[in-house]
VOBA-1610 file (N, C-alpha, C; in pm, whole numbers, padded with zeros to 5 digits, always signed):
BEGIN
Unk+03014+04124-03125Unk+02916+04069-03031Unk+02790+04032-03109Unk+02780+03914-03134Unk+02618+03848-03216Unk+02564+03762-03102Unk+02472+03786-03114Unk+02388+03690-03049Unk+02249+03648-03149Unk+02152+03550-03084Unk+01998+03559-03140Unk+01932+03700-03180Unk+01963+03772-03086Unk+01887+03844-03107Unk+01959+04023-03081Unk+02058+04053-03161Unk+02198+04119-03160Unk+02241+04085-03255Unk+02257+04120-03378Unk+02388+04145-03500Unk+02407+04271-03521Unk+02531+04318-03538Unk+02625+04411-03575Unk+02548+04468-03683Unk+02557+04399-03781Unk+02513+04420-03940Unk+02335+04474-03924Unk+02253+04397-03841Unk+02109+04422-03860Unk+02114+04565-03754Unk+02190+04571-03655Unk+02154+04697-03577Unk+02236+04834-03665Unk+02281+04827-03744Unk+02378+04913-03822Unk+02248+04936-03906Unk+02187+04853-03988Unk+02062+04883-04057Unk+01931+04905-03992Unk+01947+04904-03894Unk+01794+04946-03816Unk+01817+05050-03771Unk+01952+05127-03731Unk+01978+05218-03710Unk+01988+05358-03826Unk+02004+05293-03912Unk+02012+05351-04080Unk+01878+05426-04066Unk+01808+05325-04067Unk+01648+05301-04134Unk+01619+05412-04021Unk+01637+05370-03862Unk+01600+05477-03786Unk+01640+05639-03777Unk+01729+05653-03844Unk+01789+05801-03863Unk+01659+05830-03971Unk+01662+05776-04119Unk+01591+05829-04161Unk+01438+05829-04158Unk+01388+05759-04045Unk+01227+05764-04007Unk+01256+05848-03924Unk+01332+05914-03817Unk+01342+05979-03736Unk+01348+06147-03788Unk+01422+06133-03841Unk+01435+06264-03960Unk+01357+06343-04046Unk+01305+06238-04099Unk+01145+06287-04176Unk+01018+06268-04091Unk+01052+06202-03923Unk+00943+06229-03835Unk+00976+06360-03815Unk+01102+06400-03787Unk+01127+06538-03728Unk+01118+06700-03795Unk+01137+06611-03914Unk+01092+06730-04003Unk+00945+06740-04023Unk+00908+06642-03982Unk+00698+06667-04013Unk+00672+06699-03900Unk+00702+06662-03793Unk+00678+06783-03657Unk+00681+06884-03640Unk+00812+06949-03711Unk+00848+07088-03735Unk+00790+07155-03829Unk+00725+07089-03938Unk+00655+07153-04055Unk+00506+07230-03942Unk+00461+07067-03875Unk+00319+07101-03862Unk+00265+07166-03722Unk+00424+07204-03661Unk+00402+07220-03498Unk+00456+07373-03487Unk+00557+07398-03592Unk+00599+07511-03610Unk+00565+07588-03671Unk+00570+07533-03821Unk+00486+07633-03969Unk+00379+07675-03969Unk+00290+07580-03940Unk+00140+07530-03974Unk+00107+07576-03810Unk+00151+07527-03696Unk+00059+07534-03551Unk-00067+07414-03526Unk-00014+07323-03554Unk-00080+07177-03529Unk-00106+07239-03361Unk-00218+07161-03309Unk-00180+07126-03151Unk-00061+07029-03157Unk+00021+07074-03015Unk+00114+06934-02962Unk+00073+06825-02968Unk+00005+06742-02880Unk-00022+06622-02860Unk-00114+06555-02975Unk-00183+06585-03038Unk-00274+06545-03170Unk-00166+06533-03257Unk-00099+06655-03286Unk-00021+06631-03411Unk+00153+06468-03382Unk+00151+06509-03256Unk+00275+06376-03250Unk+00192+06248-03252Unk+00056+06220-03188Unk+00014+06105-03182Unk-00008+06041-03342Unk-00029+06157-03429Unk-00065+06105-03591Unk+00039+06126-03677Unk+00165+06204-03641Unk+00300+06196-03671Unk+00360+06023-03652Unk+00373+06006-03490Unk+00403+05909-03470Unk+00355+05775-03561Unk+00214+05742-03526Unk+00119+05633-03636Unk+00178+05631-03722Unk+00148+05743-03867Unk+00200+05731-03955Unk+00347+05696-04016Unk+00449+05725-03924Unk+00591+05688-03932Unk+00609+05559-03882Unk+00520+05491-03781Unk+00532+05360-03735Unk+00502+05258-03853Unk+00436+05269-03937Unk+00379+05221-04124Unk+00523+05211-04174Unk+00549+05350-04184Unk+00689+05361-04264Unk+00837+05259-04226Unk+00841+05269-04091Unk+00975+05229-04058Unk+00931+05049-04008Unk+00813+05005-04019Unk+00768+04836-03989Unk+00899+04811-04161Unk+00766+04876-04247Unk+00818+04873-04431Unk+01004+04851-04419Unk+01016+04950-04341Unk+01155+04965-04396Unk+01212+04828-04346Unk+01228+04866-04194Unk+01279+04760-04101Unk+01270+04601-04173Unk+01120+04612-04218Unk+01093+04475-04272Unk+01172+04407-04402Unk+01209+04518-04473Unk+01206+04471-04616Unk+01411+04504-04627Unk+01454+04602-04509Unk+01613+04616-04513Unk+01659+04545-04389Unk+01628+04570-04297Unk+01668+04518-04179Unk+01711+04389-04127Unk+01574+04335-04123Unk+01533+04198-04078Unk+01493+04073-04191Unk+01490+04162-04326Unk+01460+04066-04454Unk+01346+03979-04473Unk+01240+04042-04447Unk+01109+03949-04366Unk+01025+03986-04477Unk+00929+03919-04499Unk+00806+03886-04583Unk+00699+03979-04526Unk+00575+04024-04555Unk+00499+04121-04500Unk+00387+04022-04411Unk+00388+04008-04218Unk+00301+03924-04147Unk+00207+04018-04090Unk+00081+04006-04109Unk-00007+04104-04037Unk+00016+04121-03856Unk+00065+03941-03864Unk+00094+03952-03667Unk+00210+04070-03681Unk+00324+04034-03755Unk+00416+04104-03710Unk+00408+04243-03702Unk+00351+04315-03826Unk+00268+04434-03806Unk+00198+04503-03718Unk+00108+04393-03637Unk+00012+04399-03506Unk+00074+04444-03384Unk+00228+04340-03387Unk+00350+04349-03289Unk+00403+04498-03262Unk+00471+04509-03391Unk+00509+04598-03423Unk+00461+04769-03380Unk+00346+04717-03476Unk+00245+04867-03375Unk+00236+04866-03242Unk+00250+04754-03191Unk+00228+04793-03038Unk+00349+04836-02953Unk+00456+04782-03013Unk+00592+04848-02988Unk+00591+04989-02983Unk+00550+05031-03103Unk+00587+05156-03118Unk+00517+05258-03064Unk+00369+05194-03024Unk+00287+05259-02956Unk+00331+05220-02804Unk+00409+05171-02778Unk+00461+05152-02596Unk+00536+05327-02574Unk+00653+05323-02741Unk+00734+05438-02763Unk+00663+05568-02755Unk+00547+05562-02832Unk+00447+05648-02841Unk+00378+05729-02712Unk+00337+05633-02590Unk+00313+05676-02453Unk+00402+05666-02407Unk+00545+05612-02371Unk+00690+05693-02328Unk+00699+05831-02352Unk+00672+05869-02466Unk+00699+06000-02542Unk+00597+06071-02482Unk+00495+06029-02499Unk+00377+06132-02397Unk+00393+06172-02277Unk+00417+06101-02201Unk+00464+06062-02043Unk+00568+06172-02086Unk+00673+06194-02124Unk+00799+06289-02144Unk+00751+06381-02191Unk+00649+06405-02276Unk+00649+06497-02314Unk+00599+06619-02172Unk+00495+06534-02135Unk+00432+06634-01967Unk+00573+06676-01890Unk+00649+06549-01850Unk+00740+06602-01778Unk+00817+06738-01838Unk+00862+06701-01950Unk+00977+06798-02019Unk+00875+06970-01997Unk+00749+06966-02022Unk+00678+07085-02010Unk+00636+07162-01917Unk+00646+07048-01783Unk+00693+07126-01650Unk+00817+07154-01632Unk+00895+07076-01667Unk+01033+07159-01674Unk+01079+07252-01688Unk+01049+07249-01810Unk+01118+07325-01927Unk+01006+07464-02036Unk+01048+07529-02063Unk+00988+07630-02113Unk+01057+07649-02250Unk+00968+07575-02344Unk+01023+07575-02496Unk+00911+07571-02606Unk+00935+07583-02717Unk+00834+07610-02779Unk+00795+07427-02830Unk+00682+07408-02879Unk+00654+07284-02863Unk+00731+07186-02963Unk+00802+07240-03081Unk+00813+07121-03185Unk+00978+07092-03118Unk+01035+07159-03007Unk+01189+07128-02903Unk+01107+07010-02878Unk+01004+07028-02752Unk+00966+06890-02675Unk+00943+06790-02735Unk+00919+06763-02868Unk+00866+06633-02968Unk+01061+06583-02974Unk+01121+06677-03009Unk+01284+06641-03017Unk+01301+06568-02925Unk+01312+06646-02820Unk+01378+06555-02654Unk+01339+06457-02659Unk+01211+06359-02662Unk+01211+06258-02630Unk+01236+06111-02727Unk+01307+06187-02869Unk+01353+06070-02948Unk+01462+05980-02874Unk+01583+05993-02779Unk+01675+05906-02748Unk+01557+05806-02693Unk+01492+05838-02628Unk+01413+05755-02495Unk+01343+05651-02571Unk+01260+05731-02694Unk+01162+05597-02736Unk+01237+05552-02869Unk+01383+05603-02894Unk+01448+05543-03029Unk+01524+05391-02923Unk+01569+05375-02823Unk+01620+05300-02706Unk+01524+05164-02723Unk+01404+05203-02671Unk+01245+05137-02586Unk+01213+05090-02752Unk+01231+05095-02884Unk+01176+05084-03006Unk+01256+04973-03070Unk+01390+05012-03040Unk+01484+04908-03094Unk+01492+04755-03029Unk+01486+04754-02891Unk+01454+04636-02818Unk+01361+04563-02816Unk+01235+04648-02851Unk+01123+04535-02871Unk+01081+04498-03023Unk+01161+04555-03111Unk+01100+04534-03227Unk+01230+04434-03270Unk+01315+04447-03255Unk+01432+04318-03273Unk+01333+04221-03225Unk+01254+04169-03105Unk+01194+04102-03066Unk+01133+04049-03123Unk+01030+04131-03160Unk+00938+04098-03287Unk+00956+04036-03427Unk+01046+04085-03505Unk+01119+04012-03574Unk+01210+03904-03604Unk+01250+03876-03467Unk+01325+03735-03413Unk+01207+03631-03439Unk+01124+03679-03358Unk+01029+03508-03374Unk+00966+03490-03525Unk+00954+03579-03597Unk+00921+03515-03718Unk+00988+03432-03801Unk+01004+03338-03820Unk+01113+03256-03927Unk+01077+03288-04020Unk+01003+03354-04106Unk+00961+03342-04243Unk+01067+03447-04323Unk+01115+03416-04428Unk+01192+03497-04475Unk+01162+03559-04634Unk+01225+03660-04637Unk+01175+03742-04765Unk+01177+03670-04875
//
């Protein structure tokens, strides 16, 4: 199934790229939420940021094969910052819920904003024609 904006091959590598931004997000949550005792919400909002840098890089340079665009960057961040307040929004819910220690609740809500991240940032990278 390819389409414009759908290849096999690019979601296999964005998915790559996303295991390992996801992974070393999850392990820096756990360093600084567990080890250390970050606050919750401070420490994911500057977790998050900083991994959103990392995985534009990756996405950009494996993924999508793209040249470095400040718009697309601009895009980009705002994507991830949509993911970013999804994750917040979940995070409240999951804490009335649920009774866990905090660096669980940063876990739970990766399916939700790994979903909401992949759709708009394919987006983003579609309209640029410029190539690496």
């Amino acid at each position: 199934m390819q389409s414009k904006y759908f290849k096999i091959s690019e979601f296999i590598k964005f998915g790559g790229v996303g295991v390992i931004v996801t992974v070393a997000s999850m392990l820096s949550s756990f360093i600084w939420l567990k080890i250390i005792g970050t606050p919750l919400f401070i420490t994911y909002i500057l977790n998050y940021v900083f991994f959103i840098f990392i995985s534009y890089t990756l996405n950009r340079l494996i993924t999508y094969k793209r040249k470095f665009n400040f718009i697309s960057l601009i895009l980009y961040f705002f994507v991830y910052i949509s993911g970013m307040v999804l994750g917040i929004i979940l995070l409240h819910i999951f804490k009335k819920l649920f009774i866990l220690e905090n660096w669980i609740y940063s876990f739970l809500v990766v399916p939700f904003t790994t979903a909401n991240n992949y759709i708009w940032s394919t987006m983003v990278f579609k309209k640029r024609k410029e190539k690496l």
